[in-house]
C-alpha positions as CSV (number, residue, x, y, z in Angstrom):
1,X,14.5,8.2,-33.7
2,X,14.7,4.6,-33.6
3,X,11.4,3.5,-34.4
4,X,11.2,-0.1,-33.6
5,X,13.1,0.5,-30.0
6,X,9.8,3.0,-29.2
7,X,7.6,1.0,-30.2
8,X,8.8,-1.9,-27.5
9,X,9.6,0.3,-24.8
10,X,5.6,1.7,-25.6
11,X,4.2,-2.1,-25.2
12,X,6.6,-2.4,-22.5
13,X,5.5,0.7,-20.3
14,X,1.6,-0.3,-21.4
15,X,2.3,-3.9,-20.4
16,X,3.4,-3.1,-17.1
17,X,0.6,-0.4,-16.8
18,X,-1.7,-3.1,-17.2
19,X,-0.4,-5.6,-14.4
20,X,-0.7,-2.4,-11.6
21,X,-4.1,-1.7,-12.6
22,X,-5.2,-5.2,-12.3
23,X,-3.4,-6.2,-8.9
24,X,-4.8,-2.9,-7.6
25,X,-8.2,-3.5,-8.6
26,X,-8.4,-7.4,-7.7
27,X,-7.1,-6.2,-4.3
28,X,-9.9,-3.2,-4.4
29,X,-12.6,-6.3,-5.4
30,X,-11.2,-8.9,-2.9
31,X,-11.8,-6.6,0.2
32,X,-14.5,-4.5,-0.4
33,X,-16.9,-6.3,-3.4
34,X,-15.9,-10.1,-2.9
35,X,-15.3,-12.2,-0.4
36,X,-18.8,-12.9,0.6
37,X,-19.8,-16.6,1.1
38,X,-23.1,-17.9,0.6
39,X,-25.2,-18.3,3.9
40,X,-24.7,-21.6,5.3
41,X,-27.7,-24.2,6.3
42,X,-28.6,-23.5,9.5
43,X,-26.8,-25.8,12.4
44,X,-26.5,-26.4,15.8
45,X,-23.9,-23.7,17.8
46,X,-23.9,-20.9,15.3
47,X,-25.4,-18.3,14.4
48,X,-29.1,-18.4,12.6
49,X,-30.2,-16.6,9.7
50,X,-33.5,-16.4,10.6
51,X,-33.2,-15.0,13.8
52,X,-30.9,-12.3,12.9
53,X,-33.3,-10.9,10.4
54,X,-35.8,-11.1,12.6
55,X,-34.2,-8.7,15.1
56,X,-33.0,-6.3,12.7
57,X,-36.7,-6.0,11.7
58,X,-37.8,-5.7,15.2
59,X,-34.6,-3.0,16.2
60,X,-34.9,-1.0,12.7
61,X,-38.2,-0.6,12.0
62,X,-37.8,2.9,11.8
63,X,-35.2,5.5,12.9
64,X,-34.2,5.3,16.2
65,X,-32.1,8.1,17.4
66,X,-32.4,9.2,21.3
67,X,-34.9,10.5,23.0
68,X,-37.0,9.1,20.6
69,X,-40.4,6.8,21.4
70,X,-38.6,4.5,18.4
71,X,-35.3,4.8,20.9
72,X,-37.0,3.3,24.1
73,X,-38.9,0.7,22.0
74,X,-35.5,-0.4,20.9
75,X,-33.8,-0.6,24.3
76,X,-37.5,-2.6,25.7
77,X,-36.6,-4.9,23.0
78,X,-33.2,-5.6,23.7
79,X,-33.8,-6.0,27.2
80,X,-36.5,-8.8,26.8
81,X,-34.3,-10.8,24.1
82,X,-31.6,-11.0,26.9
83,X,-33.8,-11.8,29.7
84,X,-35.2,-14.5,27.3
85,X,-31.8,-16.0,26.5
86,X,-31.2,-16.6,30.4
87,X,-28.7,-13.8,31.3
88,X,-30.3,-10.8,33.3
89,X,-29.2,-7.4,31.9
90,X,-28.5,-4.2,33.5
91,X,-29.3,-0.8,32.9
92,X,-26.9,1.9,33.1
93,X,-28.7,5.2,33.4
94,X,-25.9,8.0,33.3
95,X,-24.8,11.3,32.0
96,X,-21.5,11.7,30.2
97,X,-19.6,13.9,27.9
98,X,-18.1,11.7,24.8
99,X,-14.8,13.0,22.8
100,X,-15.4,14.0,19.4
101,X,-12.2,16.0,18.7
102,X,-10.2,18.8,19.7
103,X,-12.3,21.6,21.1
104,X,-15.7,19.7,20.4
105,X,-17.5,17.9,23.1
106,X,-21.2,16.5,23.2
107,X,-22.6,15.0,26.5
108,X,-26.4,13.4,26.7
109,X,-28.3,10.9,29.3
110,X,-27.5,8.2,28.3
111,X,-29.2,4.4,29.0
112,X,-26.5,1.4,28.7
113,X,-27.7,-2.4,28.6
114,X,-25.4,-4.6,29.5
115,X,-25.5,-8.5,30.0
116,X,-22.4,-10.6,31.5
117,X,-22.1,-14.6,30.8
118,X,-20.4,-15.0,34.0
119,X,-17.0,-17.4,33.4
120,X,-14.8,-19.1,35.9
121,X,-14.3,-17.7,39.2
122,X,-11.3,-15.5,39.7
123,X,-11.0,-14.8,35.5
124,X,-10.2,-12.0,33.4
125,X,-13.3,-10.9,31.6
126,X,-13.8,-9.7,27.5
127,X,-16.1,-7.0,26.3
128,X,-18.5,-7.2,22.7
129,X,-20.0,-3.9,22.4
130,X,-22.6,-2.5,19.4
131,X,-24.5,1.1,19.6
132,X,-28.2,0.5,20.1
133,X,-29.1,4.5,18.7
134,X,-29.6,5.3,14.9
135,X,-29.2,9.0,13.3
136,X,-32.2,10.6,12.8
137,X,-32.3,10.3,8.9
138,X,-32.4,6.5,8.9
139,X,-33.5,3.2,10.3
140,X,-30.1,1.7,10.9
141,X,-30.4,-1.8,10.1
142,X,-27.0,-2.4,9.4
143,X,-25.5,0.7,11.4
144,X,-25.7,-0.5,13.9
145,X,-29.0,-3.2,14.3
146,X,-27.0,-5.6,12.5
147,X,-24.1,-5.9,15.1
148,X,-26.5,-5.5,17.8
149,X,-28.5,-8.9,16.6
150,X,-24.9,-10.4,16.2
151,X,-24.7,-9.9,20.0
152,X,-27.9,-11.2,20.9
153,X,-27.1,-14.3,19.0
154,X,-23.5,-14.6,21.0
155,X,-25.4,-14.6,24.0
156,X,-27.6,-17.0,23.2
157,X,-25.0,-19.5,21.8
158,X,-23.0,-18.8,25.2
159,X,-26.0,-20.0,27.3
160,X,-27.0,-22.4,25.5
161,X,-23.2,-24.2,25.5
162,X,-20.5,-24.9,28.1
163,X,-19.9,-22.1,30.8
164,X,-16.5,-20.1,29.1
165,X,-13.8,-19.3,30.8
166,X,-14.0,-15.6,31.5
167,X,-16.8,-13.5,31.9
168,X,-17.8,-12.3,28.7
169,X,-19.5,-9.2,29.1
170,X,-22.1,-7.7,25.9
171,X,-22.3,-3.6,25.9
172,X,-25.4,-2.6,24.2
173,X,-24.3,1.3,24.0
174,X,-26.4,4.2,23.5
175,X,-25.6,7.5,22.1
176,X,-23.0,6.5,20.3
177,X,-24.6,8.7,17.4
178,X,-23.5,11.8,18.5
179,X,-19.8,11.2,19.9
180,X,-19.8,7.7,21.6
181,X,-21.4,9.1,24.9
182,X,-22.7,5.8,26.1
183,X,-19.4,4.0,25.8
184,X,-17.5,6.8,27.9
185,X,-20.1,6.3,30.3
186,X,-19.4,2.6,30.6
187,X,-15.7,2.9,30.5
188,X,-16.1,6.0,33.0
189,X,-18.0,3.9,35.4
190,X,-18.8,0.6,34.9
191,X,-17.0,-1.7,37.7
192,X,-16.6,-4.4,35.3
193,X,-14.2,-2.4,33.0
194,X,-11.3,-3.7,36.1
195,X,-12.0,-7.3,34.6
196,X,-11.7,-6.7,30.7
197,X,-8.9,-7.2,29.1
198,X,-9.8,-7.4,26.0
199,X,-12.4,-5.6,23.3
200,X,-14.3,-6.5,20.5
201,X,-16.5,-3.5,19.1
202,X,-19.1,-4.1,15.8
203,X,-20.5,-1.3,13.6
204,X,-20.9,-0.7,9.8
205,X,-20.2,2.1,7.0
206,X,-23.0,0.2,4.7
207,X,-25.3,-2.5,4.0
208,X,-23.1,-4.7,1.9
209,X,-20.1,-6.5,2.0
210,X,-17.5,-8.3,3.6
211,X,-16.8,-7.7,7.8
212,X,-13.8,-6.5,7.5
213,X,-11.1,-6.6,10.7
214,X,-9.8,-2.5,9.8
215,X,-8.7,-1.4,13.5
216,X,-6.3,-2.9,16.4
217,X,-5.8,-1.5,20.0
218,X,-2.7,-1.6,21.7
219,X,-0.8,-4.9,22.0
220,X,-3.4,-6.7,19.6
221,X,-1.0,-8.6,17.7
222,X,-2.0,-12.3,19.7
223,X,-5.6,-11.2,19.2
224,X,-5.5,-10.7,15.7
225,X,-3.5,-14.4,15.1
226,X,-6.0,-16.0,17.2
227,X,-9.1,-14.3,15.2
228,X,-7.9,-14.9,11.9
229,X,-7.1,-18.9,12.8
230,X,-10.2,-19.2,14.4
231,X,-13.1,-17.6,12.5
232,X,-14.5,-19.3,9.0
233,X,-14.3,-16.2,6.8
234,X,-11.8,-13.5,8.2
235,X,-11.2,-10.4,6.5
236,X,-9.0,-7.5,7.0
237,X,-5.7,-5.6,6.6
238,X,-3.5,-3.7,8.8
239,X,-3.0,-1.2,5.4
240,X,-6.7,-0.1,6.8
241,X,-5.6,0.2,10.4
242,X,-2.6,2.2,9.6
243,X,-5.0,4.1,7.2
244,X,-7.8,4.9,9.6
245,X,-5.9,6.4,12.4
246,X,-5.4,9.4,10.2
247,X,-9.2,9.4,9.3
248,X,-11.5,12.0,11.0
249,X,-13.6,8.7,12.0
250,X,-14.5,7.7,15.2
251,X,-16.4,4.7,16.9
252,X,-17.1,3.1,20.1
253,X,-13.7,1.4,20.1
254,X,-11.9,4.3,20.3
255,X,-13.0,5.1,23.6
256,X,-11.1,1.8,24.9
257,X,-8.7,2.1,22.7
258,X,-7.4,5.3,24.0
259,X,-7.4,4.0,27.5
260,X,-4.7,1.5,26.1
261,X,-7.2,-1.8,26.0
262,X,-6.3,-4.4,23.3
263,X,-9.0,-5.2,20.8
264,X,-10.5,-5.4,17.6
265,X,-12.8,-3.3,15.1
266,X,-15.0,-4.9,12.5
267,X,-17.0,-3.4,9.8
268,X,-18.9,-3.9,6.6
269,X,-18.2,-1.0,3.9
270,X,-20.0,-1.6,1.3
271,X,-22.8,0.3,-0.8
272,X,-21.7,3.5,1.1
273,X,-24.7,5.6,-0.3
274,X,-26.8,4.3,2.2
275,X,-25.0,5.0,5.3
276,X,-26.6,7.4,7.5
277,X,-29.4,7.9,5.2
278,X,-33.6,6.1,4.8
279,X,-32.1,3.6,3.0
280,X,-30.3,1.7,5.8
281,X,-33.0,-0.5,6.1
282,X,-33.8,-4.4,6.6
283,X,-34.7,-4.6,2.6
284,X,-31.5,-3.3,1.5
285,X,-29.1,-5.2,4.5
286,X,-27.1,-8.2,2.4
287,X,-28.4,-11.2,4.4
288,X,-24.4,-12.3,3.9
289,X,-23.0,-10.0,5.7
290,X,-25.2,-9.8,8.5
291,X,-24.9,-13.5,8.8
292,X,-20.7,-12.3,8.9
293,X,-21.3,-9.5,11.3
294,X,-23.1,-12.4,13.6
295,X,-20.0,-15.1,12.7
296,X,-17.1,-12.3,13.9
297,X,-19.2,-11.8,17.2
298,X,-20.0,-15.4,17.6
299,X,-16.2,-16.2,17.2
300,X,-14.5,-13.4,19.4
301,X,-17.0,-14.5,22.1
302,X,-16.3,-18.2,22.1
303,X,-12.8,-18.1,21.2
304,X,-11.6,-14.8,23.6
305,X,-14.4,-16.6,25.9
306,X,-12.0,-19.4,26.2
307,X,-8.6,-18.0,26.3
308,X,-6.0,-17.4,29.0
309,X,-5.8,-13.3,28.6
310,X,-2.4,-12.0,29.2
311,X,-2.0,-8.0,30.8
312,X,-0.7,-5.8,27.9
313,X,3.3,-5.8,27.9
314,X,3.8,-3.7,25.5
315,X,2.9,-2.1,21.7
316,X,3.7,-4.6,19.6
317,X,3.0,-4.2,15.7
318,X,2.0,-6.7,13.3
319,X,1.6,-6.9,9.6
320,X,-1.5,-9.0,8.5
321,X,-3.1,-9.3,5.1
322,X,-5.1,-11.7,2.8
323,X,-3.6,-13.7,0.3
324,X,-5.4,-16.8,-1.1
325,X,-9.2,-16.9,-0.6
326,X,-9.4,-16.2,2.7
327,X,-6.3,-17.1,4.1
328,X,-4.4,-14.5,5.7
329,X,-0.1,-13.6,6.1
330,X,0.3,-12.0,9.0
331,X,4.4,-11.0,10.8
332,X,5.4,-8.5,13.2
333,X,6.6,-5.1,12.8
334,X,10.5,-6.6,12.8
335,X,10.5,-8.6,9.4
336,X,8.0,-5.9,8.1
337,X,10.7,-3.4,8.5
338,X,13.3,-5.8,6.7
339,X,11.0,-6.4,3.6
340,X,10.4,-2.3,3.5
341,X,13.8,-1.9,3.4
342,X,15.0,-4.5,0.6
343,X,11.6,-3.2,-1.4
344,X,13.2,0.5,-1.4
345,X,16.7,-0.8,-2.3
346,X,15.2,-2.8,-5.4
347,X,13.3,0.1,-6.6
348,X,16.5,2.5,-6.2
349,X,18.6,-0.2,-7.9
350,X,15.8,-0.3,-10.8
351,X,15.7,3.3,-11.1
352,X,19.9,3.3,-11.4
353,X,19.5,1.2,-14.0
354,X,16.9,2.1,-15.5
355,X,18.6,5.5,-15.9
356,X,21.7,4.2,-16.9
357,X,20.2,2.3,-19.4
358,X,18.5,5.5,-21.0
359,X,14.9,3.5,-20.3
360,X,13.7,6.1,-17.8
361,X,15.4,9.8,-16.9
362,X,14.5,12.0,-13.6
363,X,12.2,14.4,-15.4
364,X,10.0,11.4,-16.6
365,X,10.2,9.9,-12.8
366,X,8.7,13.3,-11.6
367,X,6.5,13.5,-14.0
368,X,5.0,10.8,-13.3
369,X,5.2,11.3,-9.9
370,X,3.7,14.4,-10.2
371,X,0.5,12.5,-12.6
372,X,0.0,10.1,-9.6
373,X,-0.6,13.2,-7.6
374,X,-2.8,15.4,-9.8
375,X,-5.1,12.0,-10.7
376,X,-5.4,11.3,-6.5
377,X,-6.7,14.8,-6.3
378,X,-8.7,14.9,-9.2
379,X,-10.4,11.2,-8.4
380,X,-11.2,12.6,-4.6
381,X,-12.5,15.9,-5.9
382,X,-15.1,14.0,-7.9
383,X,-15.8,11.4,-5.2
C-alpha cells in the first residue's frame, strides 16, 4: 500500500467533504436563520412597526378558532380597522365544502371580510388574502395575525396614497383552519373573482425568520421578476416551490392556484416548535419578520396595484434563487434545462475519470450513494 498516496487522497476526500457541508449549511442559514434586517425608522408610505404590533395584540389575544366568542371578536375588529382606513368592507356569510385531499372533505359557515381599493375604471383587479381563524391550541399571532395586520396596513397605505390602477381587492378568510373553507367560498362565489388576475396569499409555519417567496401559480414567471426587483428584502427559491408541491401542505393559495390564477405564496419558517401550539403568541412573534410579512404585502399591493396585468398565456417556468445578500438570479425553464444538462455531463465525465484514474471505483460510488440514503432516513426519523 502506498502510504503517502492514501494519505493525500484521505485530505483530499476530507477537504472536499468540508466545502459541501459548508455551502449546504450557509445556504440552510441564508434562507431560513439569516437574512433578517433590522426594523427600519419609521417613514412616511410604508409600513409601521408600531401599528402592526398593535393589531397582532388586538387579533391574537387568545385563540381564535371558529365559532368561538374570541372568533367573532376578531372579525368585529377587522371590520372596524377597515371602516377606519376609509374602504367599506363586506361580509360574506356562506357555507362551503374546502378540499383537503383525496377522499377528505370538511365544509363549515363561514364569514369572509373583504375590502376593495377600487382602481381605474374598466381594470383588471389583484387579490391579497390572510386567514383571520387560529387552531384551537394557540393564539396565532404569527399564523396567521401577522399577515392579517400586513393587510390592514396595505390598505391603509393604499388610501392614504394615489388611487392604483386596478382594484386591489384584500380577502380576510375564515376557516381556513380546517381545509381553506373560506377561500372556496370566495372563489366559489364572490363576483369579483371575474376581475383578478392575479394572487398574493400570506401565512406562516413559525414566529421567526425571513418571508420567504416558496410557491408560484400558473404563469408566475413575470410576477416573480417584478417582486423580486421591486421589494427591499426579497427572499425565496423555486427549489422550495418545486419542493412543496409534493408536500401534504396546503394553504389558501391553493384554492386559486388550482383554478389556474397566477400568484405568489409567502411565509416565514422559522422556530417551527411553535406553530400550531400556545406559544404562537405576540411575545414570541420576531418584530423583523412581521415588519417583512407587512413589506411583501405592502409591495405586491402597490406594485401589482400599478401594473398592466396580462391574461395567462401559458405555464411558463422560471428558475429564481438568491445569490449575494439579497439579490436574486432568476432564468426560465429553457437555460435551466441547458445548465442541468452540462451539470450531468461534468459529473459523468468526472466519474470516467475518476474511475480511470483508480481515484474512485462503482462499489465506492454506491456506497456512498447508498450512505446518503441511510443518513436522509436516519436524520428524518429523528426529526
Amino acid at each position: 500500500m502506498n502510504l503517502p498516496r492514501a494519505i493525500e487522497k484521505t485530505k483530499n476526500h476530507a477537504l472536499a467533504s468540508l466545502f459541501i457541508v459548508f455551502v449546504v449549511g450557509l445556504a440552510f442559514v441564508r434562507l431560513t436563520l439569516n437574512g433578517l434586517p433590522p426594523v427600519p425608522a419609521p417613514a412616511p408610505g410604508r409600513p409601521d412597526l408600531a401599528r402592526l404590533e398593535a393589531h397582532v395584540r388586538a387579533l391574537a389575544s387568545e385563540p381564535h378558532p371558529i365559532g368561538s366568542e374570541a372568533h367573532e371578536r376578531t372579525r368585529r375588529y377587522i371590520l372596524a380597522e377597515l371602516e377606519a382606513a376609509g374602504v367599506e368592507p363586506v361580509e360574506q356569510n356562506s357555507s362551503a365544502i374546502g378540499p383537503i385531499s383525496p377522499g377528505l372533505t370538511r365544509a363549515g359557515r363561514v364569514r369572509n371580510v373583504i375590502a376593495r381599493v377600487p382602481g381605474n375604471p374598466g381594470t383588471d383587479a389583484i387579490l391579497l388574502a390572510a386567514h383571520y381563524d387560529s387552531v384551537p391550541a394557540g393564539p396565532g399571532a404569527s399564523d396567521d395575525a401577522s399577515s392579517v395586520a400586513g393587510l390592514l396596513e396595505a390598505v391603509r397605505l393604499l388610501k392614504a396614497g394615489a388611487r392604483p390602477r386596478n382594484d386591489v381587492v384584500f380577502l380576510f378568510s375564515d376557516a381556513e383552519e380546517i381545509g381553506m373553507v373560506g377561500a372556496q367560498a370566495f372563489a366559489d362565489e364572490s363576483p369579483l373573482m371575474e376581475k383578478i388576475r392575479a394572487v398574493f396569499n400570506f401565512e406562516a409555519r413559525g414566529t421567526t425568520g425571513p418571508v420567504l417567496l416558496f410557491e408560484t401559480g400558473q404563469d408566475s414567471a413575470d410576477l416573480v421578476r417584478a417582486f423580486l426587483a421591486a421589494d427591499p428584502h426579497p427572499q425565496g427559491t423555486s427549489l422550495a416551490t418545486t419542493v412543496y408541491q409534493y408536500l401534504p401542505n396546503n394553504t389558501d393559495f391553493t384554492v386559486f392556484k388550482d383554478r389556474g390564477l397566477p400568484g405568489l405564496n409567502f411565509a416565514c419558517i422559522g422556530d417551527l416548535p411553535a406553530y400550531h401550539t400556545r406559544l404562537d403568541n405576540p411575545n414570541r412573534l420576531d418584530p423583523r419578520t412581521l415588519m417583512l410579512q407587512a413589506e411583501h404585502a405592502w409591495t405586491c399591493a402597490r406594485t401589482f396595484g400599478n401594473s398592466y396585468l396580462m391574461r395567462p398565456s401559458g405555464r411558463e417556468e422560471i428558475v429564481f434563487f438568491p445569490a449575494l445578500g439579497t439579490f436574486h438570479v432568476s432564468y426560465s425553464q429553457a437555460p435551466a434545462l441547458v445548465l442541468a444538462a452540462a451539470a450531468i455531463l461534468l459529473l459523468g465525465l468526472a466519474f470516467f475519470f475518476g474511475i480511470r484514474a483508480g481515484l474512485i471505483s462503482i462499489g465506492k460510488i454506491i456506497a456512498g450513494g447508498g450512505a446518503v440514503l441511510l443518513l436522509a432516513a436516519a436524520a428524518g426519523g429523528l426529526a
